[in-house]
N, CA, C and O atoms as CSV, one atom per row, in Angstrom:
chain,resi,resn,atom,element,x,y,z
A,1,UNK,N,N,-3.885,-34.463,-90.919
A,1,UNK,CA,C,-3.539,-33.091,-91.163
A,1,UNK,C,C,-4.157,-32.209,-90.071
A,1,UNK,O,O,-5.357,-32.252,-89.803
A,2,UNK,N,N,-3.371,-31.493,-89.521
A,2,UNK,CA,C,-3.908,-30.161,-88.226
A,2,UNK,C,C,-4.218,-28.949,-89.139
A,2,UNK,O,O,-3.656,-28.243,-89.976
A,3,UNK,N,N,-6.007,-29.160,-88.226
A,3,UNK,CA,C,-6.126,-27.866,-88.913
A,3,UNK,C,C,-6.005,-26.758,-87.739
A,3,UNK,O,O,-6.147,-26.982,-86.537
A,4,UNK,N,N,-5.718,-25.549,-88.332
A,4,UNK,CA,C,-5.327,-23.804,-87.717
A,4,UNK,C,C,-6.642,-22.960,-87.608
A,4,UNK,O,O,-7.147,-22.275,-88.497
A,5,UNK,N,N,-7.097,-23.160,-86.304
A,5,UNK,CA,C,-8.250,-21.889,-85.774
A,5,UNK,C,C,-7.783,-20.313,-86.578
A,5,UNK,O,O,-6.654,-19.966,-86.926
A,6,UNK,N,N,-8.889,-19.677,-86.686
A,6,UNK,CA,C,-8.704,-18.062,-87.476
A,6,UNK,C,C,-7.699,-17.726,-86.307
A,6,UNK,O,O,-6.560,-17.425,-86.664
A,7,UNK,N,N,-7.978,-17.738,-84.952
A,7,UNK,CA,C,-6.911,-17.123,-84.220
A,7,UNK,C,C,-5.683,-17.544,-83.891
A,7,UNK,O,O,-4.879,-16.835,-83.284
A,8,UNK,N,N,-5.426,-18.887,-84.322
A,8,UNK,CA,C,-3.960,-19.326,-84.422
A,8,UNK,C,C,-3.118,-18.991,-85.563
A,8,UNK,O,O,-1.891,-18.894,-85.553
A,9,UNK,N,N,-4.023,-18.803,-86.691
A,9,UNK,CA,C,-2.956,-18.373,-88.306
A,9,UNK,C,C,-2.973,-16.699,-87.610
A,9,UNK,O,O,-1.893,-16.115,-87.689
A,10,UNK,N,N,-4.131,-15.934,-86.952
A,10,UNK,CA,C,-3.603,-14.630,-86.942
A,10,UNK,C,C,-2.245,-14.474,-86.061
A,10,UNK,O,O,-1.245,-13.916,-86.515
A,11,UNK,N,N,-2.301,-14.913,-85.025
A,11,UNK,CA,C,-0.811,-15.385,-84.405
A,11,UNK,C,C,0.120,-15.455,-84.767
A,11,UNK,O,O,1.037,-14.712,-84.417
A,12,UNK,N,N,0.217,-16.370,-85.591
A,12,UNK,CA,C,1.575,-16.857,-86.973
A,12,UNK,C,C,1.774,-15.861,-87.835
A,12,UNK,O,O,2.935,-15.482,-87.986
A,13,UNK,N,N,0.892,-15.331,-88.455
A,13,UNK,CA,C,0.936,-14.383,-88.655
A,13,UNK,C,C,1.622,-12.856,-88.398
A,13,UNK,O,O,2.376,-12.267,-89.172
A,14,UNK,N,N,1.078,-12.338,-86.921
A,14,UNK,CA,C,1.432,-11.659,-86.290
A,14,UNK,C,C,3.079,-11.963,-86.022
A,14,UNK,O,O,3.961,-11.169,-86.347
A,15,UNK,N,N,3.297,-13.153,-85.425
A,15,UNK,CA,C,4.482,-13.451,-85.210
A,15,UNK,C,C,5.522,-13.498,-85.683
A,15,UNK,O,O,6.635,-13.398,-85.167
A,16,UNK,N,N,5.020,-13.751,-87.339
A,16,UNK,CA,C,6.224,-13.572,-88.679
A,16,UNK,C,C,6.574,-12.137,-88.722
A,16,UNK,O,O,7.750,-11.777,-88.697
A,17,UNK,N,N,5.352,-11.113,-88.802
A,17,UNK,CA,C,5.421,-10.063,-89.296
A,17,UNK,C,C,6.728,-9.134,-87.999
A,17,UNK,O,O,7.618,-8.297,-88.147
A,18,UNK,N,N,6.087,-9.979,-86.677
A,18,UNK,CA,C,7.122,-9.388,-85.270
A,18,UNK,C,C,8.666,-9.739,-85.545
A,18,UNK,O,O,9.603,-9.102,-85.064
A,19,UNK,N,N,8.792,-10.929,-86.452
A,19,UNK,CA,C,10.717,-11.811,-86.565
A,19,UNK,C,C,10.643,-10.728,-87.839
A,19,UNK,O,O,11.398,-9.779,-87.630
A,20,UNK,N,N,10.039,-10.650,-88.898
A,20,UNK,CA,C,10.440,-9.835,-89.996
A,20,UNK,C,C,10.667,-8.561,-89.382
A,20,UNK,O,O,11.883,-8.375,-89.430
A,21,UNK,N,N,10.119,-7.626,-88.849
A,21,UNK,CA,C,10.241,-6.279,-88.038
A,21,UNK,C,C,11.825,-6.223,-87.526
A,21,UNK,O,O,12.744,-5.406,-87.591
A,22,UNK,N,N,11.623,-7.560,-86.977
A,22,UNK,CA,C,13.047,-7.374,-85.892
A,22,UNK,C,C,14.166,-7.870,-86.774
A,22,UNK,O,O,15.215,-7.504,-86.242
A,23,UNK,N,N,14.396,-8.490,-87.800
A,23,UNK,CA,C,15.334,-8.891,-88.826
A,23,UNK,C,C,15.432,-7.547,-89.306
A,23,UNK,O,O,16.464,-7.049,-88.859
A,24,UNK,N,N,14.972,-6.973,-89.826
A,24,UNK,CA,C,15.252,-5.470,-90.244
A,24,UNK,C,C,15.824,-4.363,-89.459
A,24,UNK,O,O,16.441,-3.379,-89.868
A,25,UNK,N,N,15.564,-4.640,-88.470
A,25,UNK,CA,C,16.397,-3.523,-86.940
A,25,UNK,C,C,17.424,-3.536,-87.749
A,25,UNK,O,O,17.305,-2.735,-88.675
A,26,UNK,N,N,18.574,-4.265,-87.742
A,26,UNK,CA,C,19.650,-4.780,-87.303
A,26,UNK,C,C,19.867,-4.610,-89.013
A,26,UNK,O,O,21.072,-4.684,-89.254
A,27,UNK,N,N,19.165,-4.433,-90.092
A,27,UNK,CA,C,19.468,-3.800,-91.688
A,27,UNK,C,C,20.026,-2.645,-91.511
A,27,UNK,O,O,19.881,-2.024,-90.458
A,28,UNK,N,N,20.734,-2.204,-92.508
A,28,UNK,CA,C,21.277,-0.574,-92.571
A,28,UNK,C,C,19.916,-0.209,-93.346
A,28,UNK,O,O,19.162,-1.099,-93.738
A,29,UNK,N,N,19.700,0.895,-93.505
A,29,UNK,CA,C,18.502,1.489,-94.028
A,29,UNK,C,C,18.620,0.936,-95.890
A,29,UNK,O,O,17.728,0.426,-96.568
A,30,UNK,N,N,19.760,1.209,-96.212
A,30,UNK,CA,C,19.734,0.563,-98.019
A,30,UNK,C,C,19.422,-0.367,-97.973
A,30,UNK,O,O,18.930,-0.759,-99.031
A,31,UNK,N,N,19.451,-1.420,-96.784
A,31,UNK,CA,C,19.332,-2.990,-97.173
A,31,UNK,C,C,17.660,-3.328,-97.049
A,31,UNK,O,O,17.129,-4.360,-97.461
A,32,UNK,N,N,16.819,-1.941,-96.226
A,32,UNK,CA,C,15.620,-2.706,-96.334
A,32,UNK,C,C,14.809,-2.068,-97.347
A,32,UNK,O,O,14.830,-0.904,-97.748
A,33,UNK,N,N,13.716,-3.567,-97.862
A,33,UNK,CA,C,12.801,-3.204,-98.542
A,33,UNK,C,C,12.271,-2.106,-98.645
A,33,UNK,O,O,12.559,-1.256,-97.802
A,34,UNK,N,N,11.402,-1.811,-99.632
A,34,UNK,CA,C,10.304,-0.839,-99.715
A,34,UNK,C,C,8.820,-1.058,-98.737
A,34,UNK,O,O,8.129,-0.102,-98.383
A,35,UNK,N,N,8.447,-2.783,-98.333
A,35,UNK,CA,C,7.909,-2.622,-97.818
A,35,UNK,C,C,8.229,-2.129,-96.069
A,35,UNK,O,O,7.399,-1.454,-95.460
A,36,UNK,N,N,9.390,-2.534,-95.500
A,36,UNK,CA,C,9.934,-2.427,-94.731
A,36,UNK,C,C,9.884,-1.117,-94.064
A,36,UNK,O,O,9.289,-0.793,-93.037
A,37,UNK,N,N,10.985,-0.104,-95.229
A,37,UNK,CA,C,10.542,1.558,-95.015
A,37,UNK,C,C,9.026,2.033,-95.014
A,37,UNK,O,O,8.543,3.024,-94.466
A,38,UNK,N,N,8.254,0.804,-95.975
A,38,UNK,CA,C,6.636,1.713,-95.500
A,38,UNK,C,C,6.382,1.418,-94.411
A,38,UNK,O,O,6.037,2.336,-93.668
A,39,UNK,N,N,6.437,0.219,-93.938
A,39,UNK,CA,C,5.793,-0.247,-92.392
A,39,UNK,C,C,6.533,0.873,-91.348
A,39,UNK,O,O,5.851,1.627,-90.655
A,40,UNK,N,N,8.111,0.882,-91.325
A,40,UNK,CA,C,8.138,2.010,-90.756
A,40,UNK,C,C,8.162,3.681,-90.713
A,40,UNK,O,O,8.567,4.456,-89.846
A,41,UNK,N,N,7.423,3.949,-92.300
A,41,UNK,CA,C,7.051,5.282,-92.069
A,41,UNK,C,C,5.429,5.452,-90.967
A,41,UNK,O,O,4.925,6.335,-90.272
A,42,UNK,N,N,5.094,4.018,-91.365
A,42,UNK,CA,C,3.798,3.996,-90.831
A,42,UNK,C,C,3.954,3.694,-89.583
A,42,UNK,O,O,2.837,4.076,-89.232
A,43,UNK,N,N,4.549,3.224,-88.378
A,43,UNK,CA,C,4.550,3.193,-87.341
A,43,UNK,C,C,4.959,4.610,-86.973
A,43,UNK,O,O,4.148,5.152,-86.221
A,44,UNK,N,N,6.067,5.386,-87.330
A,44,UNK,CA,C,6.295,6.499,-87.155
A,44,UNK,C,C,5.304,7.646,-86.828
A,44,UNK,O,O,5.154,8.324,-85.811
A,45,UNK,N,N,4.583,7.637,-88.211
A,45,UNK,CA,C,3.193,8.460,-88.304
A,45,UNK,C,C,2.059,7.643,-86.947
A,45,UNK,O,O,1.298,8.307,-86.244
A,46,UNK,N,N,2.163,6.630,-86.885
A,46,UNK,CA,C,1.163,6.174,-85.843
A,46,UNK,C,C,1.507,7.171,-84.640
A,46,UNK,O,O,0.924,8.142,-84.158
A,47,UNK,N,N,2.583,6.579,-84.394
A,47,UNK,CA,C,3.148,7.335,-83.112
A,47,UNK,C,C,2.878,8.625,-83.020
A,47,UNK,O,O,2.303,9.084,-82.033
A,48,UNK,N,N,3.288,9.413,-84.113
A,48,UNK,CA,C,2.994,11.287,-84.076
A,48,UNK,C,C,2.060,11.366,-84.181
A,48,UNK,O,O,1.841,12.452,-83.643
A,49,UNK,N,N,0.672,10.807,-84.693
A,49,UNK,CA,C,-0.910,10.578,-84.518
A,49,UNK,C,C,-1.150,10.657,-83.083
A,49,UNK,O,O,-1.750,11.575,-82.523
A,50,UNK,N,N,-0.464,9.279,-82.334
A,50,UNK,CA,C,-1.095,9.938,-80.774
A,50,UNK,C,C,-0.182,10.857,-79.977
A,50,UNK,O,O,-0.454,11.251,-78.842
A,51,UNK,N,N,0.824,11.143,-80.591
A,51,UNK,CA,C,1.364,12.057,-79.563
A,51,UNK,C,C,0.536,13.853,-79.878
A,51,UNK,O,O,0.378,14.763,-79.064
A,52,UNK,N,N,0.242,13.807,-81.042
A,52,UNK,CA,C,-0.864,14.556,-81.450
A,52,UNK,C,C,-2.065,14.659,-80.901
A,52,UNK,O,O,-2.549,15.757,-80.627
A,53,UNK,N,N,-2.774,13.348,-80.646
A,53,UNK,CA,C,-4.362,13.275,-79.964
A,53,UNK,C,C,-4.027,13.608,-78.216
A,53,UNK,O,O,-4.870,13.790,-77.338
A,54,UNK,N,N,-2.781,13.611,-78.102
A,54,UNK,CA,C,-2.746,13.777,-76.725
A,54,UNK,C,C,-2.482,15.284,-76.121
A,54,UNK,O,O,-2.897,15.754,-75.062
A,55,UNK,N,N,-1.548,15.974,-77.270
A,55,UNK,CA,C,-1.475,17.221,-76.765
A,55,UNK,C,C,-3.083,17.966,-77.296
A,55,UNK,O,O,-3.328,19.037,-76.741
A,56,UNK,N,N,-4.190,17.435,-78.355
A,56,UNK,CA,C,-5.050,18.196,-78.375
A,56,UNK,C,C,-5.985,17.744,-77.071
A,56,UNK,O,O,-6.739,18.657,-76.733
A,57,UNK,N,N,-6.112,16.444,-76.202
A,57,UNK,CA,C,-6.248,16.285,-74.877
A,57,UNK,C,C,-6.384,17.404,-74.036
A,57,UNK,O,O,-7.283,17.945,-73.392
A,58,UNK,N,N,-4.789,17.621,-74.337
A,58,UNK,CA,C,-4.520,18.108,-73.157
A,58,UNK,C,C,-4.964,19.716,-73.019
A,58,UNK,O,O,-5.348,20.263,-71.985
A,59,UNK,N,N,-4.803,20.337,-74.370
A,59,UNK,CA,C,-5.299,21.590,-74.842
A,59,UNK,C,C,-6.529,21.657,-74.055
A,59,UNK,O,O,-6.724,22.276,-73.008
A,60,UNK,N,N,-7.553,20.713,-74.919
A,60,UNK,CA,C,-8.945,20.796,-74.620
A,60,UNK,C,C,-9.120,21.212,-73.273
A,60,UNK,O,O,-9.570,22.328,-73.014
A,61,UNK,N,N,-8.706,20.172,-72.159
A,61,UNK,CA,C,-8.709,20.557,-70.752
A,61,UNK,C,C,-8.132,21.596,-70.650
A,61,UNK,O,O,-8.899,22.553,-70.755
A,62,UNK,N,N,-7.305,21.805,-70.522
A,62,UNK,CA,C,-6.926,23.543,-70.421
A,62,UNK,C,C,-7.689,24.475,-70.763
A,62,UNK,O,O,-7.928,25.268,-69.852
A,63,UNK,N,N,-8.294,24.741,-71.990
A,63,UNK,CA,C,-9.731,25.693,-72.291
A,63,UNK,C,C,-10.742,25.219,-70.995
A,63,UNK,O,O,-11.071,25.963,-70.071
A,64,UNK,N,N,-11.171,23.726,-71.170
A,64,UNK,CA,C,-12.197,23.683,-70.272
A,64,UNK,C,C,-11.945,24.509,-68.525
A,64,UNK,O,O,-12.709,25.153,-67.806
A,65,UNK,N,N,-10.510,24.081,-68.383
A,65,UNK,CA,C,-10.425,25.068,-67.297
A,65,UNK,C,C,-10.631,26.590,-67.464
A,65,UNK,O,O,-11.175,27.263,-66.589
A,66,UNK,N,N,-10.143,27.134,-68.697
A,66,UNK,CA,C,-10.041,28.200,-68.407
A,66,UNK,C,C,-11.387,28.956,-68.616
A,66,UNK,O,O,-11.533,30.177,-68.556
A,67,UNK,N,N,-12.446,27.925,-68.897
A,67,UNK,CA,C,-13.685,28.653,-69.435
A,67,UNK,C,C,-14.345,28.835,-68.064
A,67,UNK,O,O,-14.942,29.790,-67.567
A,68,UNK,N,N,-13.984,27.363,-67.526
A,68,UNK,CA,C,-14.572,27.416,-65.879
A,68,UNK,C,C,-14.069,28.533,-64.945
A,68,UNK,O,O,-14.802,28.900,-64.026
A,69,UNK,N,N,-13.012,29.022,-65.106
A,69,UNK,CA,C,-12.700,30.056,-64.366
A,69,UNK,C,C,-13.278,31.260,-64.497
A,69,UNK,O,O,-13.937,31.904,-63.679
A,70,UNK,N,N,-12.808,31.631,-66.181
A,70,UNK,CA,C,-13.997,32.384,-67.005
A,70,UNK,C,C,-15.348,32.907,-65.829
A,70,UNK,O,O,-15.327,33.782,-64.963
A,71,UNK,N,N,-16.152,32.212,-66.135
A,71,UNK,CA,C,-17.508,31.640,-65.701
A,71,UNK,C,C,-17.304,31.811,-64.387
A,71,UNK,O,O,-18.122,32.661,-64.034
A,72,UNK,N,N,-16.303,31.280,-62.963
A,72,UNK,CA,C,-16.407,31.751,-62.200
A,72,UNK,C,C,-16.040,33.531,-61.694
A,72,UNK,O,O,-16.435,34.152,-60.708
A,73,UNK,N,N,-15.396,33.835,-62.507
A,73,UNK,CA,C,-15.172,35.348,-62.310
A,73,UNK,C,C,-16.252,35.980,-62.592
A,73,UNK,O,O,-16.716,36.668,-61.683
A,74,UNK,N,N,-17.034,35.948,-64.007
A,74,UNK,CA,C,-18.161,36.349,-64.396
A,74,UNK,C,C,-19.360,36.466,-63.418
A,74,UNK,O,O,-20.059,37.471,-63.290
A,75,UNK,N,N,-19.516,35.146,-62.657
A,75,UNK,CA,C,-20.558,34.952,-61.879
A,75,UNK,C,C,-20.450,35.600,-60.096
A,75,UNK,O,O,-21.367,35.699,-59.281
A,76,UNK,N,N,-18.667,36.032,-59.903
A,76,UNK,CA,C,-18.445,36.863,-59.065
A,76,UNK,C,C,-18.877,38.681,-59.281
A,76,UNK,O,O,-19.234,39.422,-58.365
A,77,UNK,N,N,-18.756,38.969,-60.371
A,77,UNK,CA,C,-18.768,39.889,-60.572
A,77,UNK,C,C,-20.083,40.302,-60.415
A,77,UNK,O,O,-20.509,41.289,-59.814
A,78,UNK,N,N,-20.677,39.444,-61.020
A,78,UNK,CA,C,-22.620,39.779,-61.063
A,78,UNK,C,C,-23.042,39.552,-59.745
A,78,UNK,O,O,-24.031,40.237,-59.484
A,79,UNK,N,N,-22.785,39.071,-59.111
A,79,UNK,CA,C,-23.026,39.247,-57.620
A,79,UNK,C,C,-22.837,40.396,-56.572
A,79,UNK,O,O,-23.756,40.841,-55.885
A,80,UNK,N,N,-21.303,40.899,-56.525
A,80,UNK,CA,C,-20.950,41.906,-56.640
A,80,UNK,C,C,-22.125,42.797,-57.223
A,80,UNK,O,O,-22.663,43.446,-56.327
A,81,UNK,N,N,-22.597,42.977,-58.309
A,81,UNK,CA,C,-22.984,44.384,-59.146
A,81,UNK,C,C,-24.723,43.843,-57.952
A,81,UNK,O,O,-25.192,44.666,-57.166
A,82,UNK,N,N,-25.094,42.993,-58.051
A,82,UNK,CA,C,-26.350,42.841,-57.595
A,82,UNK,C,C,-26.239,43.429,-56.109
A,82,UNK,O,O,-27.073,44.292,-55.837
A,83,UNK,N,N,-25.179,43.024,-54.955
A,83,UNK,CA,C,-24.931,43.820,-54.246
A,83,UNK,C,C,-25.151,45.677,-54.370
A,83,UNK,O,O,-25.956,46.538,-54.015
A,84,UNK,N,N,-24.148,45.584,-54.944
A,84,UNK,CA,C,-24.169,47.306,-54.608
A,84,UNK,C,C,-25.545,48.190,-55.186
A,84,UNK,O,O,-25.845,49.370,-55.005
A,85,UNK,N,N,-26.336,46.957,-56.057
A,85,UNK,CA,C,-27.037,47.743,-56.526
A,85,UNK,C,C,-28.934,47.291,-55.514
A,85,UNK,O,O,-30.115,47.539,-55.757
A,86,UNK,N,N,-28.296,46.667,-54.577
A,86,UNK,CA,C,-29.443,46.574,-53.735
A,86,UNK,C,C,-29.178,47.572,-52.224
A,86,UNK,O,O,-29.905,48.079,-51.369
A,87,UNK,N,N,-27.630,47.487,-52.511
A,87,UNK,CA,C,-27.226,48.921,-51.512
A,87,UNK,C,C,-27.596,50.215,-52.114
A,87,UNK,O,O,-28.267,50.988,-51.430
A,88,UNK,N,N,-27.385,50.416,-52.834
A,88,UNK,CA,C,-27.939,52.088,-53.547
A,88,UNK,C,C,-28.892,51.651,-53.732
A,88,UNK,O,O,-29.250,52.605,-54.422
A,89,UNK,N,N,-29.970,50.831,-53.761
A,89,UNK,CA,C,-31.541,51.100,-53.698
A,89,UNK,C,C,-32.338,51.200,-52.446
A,89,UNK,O,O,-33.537,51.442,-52.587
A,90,UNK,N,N,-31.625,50.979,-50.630
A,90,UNK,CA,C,-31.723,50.872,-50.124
A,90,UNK,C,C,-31.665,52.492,-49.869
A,90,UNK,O,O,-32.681,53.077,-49.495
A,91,UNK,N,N,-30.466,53.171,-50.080
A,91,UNK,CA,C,-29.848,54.108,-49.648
A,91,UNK,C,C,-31.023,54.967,-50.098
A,91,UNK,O,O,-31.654,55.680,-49.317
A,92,UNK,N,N,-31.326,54.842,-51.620
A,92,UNK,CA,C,-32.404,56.269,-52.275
A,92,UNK,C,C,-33.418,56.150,-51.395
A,92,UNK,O,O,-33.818,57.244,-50.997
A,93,UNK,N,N,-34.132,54.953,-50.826
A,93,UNK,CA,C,-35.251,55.160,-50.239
A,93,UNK,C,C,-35.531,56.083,-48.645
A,93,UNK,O,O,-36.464,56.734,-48.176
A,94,UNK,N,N,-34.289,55.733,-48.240
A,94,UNK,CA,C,-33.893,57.562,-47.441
A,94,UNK,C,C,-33.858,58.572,-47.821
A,94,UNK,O,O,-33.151,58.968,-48.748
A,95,UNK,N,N,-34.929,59.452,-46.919
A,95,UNK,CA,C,-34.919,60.769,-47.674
A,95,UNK,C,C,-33.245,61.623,-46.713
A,95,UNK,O,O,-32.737,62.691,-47.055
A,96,UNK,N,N,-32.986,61.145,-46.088
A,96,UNK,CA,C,-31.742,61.824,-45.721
A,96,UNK,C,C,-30.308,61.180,-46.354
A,96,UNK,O,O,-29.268,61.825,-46.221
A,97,UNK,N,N,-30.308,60.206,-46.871
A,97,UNK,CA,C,-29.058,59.975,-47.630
A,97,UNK,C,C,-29.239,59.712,-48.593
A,97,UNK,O,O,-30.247,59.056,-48.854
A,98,UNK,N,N,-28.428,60.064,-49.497
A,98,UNK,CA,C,-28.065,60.592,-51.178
A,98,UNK,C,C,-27.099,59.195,-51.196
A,98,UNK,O,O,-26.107,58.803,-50.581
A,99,UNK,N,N,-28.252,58.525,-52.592
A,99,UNK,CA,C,-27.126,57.594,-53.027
A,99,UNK,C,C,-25.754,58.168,-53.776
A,99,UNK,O,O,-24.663,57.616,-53.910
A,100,UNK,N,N,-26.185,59.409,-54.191
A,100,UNK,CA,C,-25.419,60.443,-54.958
A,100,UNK,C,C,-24.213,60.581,-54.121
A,100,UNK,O,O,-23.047,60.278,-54.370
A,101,UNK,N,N,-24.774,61.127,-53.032
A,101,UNK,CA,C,-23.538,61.361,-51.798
A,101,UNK,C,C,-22.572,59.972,-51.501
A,101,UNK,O,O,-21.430,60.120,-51.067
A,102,UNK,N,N,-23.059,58.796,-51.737
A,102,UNK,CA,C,-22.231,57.870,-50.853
A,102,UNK,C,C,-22.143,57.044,-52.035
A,102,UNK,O,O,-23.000,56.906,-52.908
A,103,UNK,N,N,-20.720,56.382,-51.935
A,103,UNK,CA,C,-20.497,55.715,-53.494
A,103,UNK,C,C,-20.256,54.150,-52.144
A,103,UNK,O,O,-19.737,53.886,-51.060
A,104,UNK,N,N,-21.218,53.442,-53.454
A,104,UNK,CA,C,-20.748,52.113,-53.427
A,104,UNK,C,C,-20.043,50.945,-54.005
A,104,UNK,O,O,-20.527,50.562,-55.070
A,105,UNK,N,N,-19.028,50.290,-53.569
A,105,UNK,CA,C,-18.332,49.817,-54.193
A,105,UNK,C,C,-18.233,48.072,-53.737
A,105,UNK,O,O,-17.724,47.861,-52.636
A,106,UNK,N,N,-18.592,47.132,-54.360
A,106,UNK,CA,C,-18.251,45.908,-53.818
A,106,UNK,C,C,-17.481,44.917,-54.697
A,106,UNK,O,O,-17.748,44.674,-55.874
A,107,UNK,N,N,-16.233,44.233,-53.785
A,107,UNK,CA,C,-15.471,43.667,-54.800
A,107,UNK,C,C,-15.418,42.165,-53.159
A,107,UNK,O,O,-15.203,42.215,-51.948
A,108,UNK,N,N,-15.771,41.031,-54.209
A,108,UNK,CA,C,-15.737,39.669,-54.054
A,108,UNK,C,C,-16.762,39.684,-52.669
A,108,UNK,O,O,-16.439,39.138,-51.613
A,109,UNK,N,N,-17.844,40.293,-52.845
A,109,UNK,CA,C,-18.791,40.128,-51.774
A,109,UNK,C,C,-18.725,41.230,-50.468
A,109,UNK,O,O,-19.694,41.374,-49.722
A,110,UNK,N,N,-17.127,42.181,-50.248
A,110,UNK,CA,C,-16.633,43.136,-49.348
A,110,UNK,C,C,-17.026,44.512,-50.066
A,110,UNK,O,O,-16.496,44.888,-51.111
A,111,UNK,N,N,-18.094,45.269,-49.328
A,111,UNK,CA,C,-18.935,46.016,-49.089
A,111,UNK,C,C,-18.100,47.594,-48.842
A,111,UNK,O,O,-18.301,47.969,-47.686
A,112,UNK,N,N,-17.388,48.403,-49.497
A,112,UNK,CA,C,-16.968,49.710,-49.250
A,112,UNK,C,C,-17.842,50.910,-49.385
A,112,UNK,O,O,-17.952,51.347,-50.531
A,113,UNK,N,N,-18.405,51.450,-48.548
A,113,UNK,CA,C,-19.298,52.776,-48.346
A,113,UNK,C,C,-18.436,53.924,-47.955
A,113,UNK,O,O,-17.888,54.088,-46.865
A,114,UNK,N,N,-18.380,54.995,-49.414
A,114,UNK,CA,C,-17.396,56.309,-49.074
A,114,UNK,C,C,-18.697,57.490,-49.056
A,114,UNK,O,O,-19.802,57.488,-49.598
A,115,UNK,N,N,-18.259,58.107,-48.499
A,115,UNK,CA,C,-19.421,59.848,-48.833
A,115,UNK,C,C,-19.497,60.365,-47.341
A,115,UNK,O,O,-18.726,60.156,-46.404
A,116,UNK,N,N,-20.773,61.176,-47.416
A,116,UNK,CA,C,-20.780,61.963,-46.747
A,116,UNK,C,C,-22.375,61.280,-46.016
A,116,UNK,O,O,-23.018,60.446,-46.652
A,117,UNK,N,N,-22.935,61.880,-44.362
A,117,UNK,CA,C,-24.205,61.120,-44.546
A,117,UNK,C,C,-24.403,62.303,-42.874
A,117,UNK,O,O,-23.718,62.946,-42.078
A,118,UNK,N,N,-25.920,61.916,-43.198
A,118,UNK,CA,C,-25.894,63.454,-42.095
A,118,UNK,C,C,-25.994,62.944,-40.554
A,118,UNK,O,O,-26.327,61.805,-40.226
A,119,UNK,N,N,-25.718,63.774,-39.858
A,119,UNK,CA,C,-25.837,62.964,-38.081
A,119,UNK,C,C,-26.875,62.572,-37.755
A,119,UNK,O,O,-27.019,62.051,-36.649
């Protein structure tokens, strides 16, 4: 008598369950079982499970980008403000120019000085 390793009956196994699957294709839907329709509500749902885990994937990355961008604008801006505000501290310490008088403005590191300033 031959005996069957655990991984040869799972095989046989597997393999019945693959000829039963495929004997049913080829059923009109009345002709198959109940277990039949469950196995394939359940492959169905498998499937919309990962087509599900994939668009929340894909979501996720998308926030992660957009937080990173986020974050890089943020960290432009504060740079910017640290700028202009080491230019108007520069400026008060002249007693001839008025930070008042001269507006500073900096956008992405480019430095605009408007006003008035004496000869």
């Amino acid at each position: 008598m031959k005996r069957f390793t655990h991984n040869t009956v799972v095989k046989l196994l597997c393999a019945a369950a693959a000829t039963a699957s495929l004997a049913a294709c080829d059923r009109p839907e009345a002709d198959r079982t109940a277990g039949q329709k469950l196995e394939g509500a359940v492959a169905q749902m498998e499937r919309k499970a990962d087509e599900v885990k994939a668009d929340a994937r894909a979501a996720g990355q998308e926030v992660r980008q957009g937080a990173g961008t986020a974050v890089d604008a943020i960290a432009d801006k504060t740079k910017d403000a640290a700028i202009t505000t080491s230019i108007n501290a520069e400026l008060a310490k002249d007693s001839q120019l008025s930070a008042l008088r001269v507006d500073v403005d900096t956008v992405n590191g480019n430095v605009t000085l408007r006003g008035t300033a004496p000869d």
